[in-house]
N, C-alpha and C positions, 0 to 999 in steps of 0.2 A: 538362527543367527540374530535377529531383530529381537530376539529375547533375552538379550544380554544387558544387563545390567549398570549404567556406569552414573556415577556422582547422583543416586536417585531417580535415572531415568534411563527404559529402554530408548535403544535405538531405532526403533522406529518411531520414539517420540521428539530425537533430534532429525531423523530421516523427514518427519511429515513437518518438521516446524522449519528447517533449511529449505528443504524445497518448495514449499507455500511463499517466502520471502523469494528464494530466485524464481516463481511462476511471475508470481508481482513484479520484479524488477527488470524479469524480459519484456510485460506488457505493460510496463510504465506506462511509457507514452502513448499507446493506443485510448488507455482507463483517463489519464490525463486530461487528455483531447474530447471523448466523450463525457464528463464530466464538466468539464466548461461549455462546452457548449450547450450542457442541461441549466448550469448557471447563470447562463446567459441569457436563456428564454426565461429566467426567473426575473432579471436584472433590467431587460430590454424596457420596460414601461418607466422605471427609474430614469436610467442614463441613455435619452435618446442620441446624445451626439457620439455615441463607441459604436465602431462596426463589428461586426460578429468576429472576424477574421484578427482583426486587432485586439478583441476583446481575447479571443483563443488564444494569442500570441503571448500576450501578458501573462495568462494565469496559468497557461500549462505546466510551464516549468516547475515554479514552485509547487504548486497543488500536485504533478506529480512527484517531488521532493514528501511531500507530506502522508500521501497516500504509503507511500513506500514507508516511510518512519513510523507509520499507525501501525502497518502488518506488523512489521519489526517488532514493533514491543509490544502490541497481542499476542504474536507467536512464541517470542520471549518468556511475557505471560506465563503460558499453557506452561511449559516446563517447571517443575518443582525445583525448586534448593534444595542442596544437598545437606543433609543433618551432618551433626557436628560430631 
């Protein structure tokens, strides 16, 4: 079934590239949250007066926004166009 053919690409080459994106998008926030606060221990010698918590607070959101749009069009990426 996963060997079927469509516009250039099997299905289990949209099966592994949709599912890779909702893995990513269920663990947004967890990837997010560890993520900042890995940037934080980069950052902390910089800007002494941000608390960790505060600094987490700020960049979660977006950097999870951005992690999530990286897969997207990696995964995107990986799939061929479909010849003319």
């Amino acid at each position: 079934m996963f060997d079927q053919i469509f516009w250039d690409n099997s299905l289990l080459s949209y099966a592994e590239a949709f599912g890779f994106i909702l893995l990513v998008w269920v663990f947004k926030k967890v990837l997010s949250r560890f993520l900042a606060r890995l940037l934080y221990s980069f950052f902390r010698k910089t800007w002494k007066d941000i608390e960790r918590a505060q600094f987490t607070y700020l960049i979660a959101k977006p950097l999870g926004f951005f992690i999530l749009m990286l897969v997207t069009v990696v995964s995107l990426y990986k799939l061929r166009f479909p010849s003319i």
